[in-house]
C-alpha positions as CSV (number, residue, x, y, z in Angstrom):
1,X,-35.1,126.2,30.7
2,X,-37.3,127.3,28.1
3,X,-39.9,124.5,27.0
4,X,-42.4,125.0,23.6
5,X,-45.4,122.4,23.5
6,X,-46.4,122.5,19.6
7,X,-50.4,121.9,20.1
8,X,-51.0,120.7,16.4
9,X,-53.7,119.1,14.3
10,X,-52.7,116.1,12.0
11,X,-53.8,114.7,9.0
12,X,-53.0,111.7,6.7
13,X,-51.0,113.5,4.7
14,X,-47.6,112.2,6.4
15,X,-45.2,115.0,4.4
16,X,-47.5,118.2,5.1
17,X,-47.4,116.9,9.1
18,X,-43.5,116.6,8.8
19,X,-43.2,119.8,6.8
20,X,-45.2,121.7,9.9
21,X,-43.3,119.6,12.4
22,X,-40.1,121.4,10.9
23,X,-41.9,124.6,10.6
24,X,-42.9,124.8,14.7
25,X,-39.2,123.5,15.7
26,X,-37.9,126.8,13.9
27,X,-40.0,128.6,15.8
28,X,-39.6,126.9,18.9
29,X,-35.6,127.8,18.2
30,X,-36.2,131.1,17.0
31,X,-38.4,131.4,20.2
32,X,-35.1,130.8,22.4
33,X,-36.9,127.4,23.6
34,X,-34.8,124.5,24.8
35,X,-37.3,121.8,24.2
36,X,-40.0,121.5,21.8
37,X,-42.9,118.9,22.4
38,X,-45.0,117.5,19.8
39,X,-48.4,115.3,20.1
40,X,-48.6,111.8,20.8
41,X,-48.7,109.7,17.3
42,X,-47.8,113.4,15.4
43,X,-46.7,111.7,12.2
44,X,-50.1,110.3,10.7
45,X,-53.6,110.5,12.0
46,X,-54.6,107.0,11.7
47,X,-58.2,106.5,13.4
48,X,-61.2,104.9,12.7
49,X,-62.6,107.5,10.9
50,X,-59.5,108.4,8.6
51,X,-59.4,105.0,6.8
52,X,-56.0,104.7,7.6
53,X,-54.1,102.4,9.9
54,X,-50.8,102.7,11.9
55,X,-48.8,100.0,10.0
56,X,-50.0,101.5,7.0
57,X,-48.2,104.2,7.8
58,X,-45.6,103.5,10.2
59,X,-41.8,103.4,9.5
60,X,-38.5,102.4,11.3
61,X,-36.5,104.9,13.2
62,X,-33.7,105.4,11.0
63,X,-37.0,106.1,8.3
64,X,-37.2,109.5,6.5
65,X,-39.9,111.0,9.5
66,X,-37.3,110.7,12.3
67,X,-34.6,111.0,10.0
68,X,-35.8,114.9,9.1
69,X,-36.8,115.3,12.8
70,X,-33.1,114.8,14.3
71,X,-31.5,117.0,11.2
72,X,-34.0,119.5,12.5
73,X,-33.0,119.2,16.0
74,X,-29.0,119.3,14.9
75,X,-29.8,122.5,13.0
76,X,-31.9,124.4,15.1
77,X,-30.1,123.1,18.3
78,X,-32.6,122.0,20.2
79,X,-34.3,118.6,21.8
80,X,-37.4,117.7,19.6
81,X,-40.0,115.3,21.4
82,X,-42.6,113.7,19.0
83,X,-45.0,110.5,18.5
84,X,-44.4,108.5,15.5
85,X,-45.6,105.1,14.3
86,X,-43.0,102.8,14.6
87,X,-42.8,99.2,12.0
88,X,-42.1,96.1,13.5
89,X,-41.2,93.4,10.6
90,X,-42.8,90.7,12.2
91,X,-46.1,92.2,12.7
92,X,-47.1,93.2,9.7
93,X,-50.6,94.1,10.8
94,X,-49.9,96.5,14.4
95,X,-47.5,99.4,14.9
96,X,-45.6,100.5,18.0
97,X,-46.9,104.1,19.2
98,X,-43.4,105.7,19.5
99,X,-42.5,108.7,21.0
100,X,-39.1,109.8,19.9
101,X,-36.9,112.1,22.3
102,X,-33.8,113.5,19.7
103,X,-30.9,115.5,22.1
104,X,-29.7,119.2,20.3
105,X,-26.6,117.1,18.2
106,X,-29.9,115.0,16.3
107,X,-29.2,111.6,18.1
108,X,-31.8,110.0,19.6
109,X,-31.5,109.5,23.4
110,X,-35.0,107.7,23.4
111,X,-37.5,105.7,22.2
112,X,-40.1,104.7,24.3
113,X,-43.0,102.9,23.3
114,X,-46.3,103.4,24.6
115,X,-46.9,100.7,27.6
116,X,-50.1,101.2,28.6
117,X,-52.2,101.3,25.4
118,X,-56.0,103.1,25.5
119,X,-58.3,100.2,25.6
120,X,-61.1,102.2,27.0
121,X,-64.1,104.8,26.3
122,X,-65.4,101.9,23.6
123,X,-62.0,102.1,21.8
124,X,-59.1,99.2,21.5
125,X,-55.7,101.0,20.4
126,X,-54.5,97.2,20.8
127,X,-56.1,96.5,17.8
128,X,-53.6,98.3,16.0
129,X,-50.7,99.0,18.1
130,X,-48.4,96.7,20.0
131,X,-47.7,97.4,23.7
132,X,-43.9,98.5,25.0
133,X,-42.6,96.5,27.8
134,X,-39.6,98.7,28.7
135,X,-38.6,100.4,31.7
136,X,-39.3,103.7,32.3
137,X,-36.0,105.7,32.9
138,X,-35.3,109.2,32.8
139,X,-33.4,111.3,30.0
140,X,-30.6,113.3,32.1
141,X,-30.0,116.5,29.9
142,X,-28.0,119.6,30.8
143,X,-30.9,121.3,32.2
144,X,-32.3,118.3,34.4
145,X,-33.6,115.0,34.2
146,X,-36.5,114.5,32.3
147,X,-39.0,111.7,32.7
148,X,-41.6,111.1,29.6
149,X,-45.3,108.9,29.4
150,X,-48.1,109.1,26.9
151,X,-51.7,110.4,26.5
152,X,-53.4,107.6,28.8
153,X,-50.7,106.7,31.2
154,X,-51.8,109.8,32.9
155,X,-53.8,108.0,34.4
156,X,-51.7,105.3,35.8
157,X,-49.6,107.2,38.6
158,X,-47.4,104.6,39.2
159,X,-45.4,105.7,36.0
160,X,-44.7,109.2,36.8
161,X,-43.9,108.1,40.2
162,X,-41.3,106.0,39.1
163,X,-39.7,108.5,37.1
164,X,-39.9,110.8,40.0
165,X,-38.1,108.3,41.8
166,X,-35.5,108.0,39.2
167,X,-34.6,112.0,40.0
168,X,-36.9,113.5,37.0
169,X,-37.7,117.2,37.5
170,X,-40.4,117.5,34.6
171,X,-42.6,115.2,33.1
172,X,-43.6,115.6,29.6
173,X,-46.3,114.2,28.4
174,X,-47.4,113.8,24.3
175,X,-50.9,112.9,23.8
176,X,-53.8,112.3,21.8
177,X,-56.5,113.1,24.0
178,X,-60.1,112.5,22.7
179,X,-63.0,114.4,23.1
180,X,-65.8,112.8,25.3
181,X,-68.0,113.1,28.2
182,X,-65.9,114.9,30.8
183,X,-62.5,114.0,29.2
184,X,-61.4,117.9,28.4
185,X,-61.7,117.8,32.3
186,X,-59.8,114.4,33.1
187,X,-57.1,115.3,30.8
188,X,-56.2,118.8,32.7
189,X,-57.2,117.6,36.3
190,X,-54.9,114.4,35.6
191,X,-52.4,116.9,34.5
192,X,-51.9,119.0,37.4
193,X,-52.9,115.7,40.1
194,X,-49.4,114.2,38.5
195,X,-47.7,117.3,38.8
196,X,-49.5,117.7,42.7
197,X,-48.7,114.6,43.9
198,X,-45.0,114.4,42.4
199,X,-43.9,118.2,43.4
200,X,-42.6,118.2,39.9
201,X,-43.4,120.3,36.3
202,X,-46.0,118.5,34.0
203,X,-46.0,119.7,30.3
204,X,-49.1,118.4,28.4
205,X,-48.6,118.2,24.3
206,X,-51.8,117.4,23.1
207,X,-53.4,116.9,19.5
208,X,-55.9,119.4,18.3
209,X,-58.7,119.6,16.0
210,X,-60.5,116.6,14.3
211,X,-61.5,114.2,17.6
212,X,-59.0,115.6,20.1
213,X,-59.7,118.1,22.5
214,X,-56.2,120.6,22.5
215,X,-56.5,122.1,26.2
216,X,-52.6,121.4,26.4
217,X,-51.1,122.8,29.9
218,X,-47.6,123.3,31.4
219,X,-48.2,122.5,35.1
220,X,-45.8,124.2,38.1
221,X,-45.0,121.8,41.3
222,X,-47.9,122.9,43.2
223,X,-50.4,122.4,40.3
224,X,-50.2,126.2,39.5
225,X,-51.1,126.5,35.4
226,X,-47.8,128.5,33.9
227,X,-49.0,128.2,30.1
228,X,-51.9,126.5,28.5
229,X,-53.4,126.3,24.8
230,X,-57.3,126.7,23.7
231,X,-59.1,124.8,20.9
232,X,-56.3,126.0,18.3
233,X,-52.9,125.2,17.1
234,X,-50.4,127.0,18.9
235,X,-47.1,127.4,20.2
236,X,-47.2,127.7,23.8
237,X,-43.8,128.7,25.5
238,X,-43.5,127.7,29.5
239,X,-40.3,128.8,31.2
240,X,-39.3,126.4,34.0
241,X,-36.9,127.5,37.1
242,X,-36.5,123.9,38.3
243,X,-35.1,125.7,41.7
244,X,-39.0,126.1,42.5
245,X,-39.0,122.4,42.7
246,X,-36.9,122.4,46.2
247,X,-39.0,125.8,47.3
248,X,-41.8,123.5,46.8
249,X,-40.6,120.2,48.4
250,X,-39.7,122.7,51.7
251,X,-43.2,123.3,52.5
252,X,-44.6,120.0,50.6
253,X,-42.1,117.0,51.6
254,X,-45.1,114.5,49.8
255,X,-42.6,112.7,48.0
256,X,-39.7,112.4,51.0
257,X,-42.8,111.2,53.4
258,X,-43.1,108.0,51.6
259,X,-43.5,104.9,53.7
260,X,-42.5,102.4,50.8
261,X,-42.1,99.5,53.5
262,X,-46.0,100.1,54.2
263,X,-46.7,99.0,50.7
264,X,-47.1,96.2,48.9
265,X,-44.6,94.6,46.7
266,X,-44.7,93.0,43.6
């Protein structure tokens, strides 16, 4: 399987990001990809600094942003991944960070809101986002299963362990990761501990350009870097042999050595 992570900048223009949106999935197509990732909250950037908010911008999933993002996928035949700001009608005020996951025939075979929202580093997406309490389950596609989090659930390990567990083979992970003291670092150590740990790939879509620190990274089942971007938009193309997976679980059993009864229970 051929998988293309679209490292983009955004802006507050919402058309001119959907217009490059449909731009990079032709050339994820035209690249013979499979999949093509987009970054975490793609459809707006709606920070502190931009003077825009999330529910200002934000719009259902049957809205003209998704809408244009499964006709692309139906077209170009190919599964589109990409964070959106999803409206809720009875809060007016908050958004839920979205990431949409659209199949090759346009439907949408996910929608998983962000869980674990980034409270952290002197910022409070809370403020303006409201927290998913779904499950986290696997999307089973003709190539394998696929498990997806978001930007800082990276660094909860729990939730790509429970994909894991679920049977997924890759891990893809949209995000918005912002620049700081040591974060370039977290963000691509965090990366390849998921991907370590798991004995599973680990593709890393990040925002670039304005606060965010690009650096995205596909991530082999012993931590091994197959693709990565620099500071600039790219498209960056990862083929994945998911039979390197068992070569890998041979000589690393991590995940069949599990003790679960030595654990503690909710």
């Amino acid at each position: 399987m051929r998988v293309a992570t679209a490292q983009l900048t955004t802006s507050t223009d919402k058309k001119a990001n959907l217009e490059k949106a449909l731009e990079y999935i032709a050339k994820a197509k035209s690249a013979g990809a499979d999949f093509v990732i987009l970054p975490e909250f793609y459809m707006v950037l709606a920070t502190p600094e931009s003077g825009l908010l999330p529910a200002d911008a934000a719009e259902p999933l049957d809205g003209p942003f998704v809408t244009a993002l499964a006709k692309a996928a139906k077209e170009n035949e190919i599964y589109v991944v990409c964070g959106v700001y999803e409206s809720k009608e009875d809060d007016p005020k908050r958004a839920f960070n979205t990431t949409v996951f659209i199949d090759r025939s346009g439907r949408i075979v996910q929608a998983y809101h962000k869980t674990h929202l980034y409270d952290a580093f002197k910022y409070k997406e809370s403020d303006t986002i409201i927290p998913g309490d779904s499950e986290y389950k696997v999307v089973e596609t003709e190539f394998g299963k696929i498990g997806l989090l978001v930007c800082y659930e990276l660094r909860f390990p729990e939730i790509a362990r429970q994909l894991v567990l679920q049977g997924a083979d890759v891990l893809f992970i949209p995000a918005g990761w912002v620049k700081g003291p040591l974060k370039e670092d977290h963000w691509q150590t965090l990366l390849r501990a998921r991907a370590i740990e798991n004995t599973v790939f680990v593709c890393g879509a990040n925002l670039v350009g304005d606060i965010f620190t690009g650096r995205s990274i596909t991530v082999d089942p012993m931590g091994f870097i197959l693709s990565s971007g620099g500071e600039e938009e790219a498209l960056i193309l990862s083929d994945i042999d998911l039979n390197r997976i068992e070569r890998v679980r041979e000589k690393l059993p991590s995940v069949a050595n599990r003790r679960p009864e030595c654990y503690i229970s909710r």
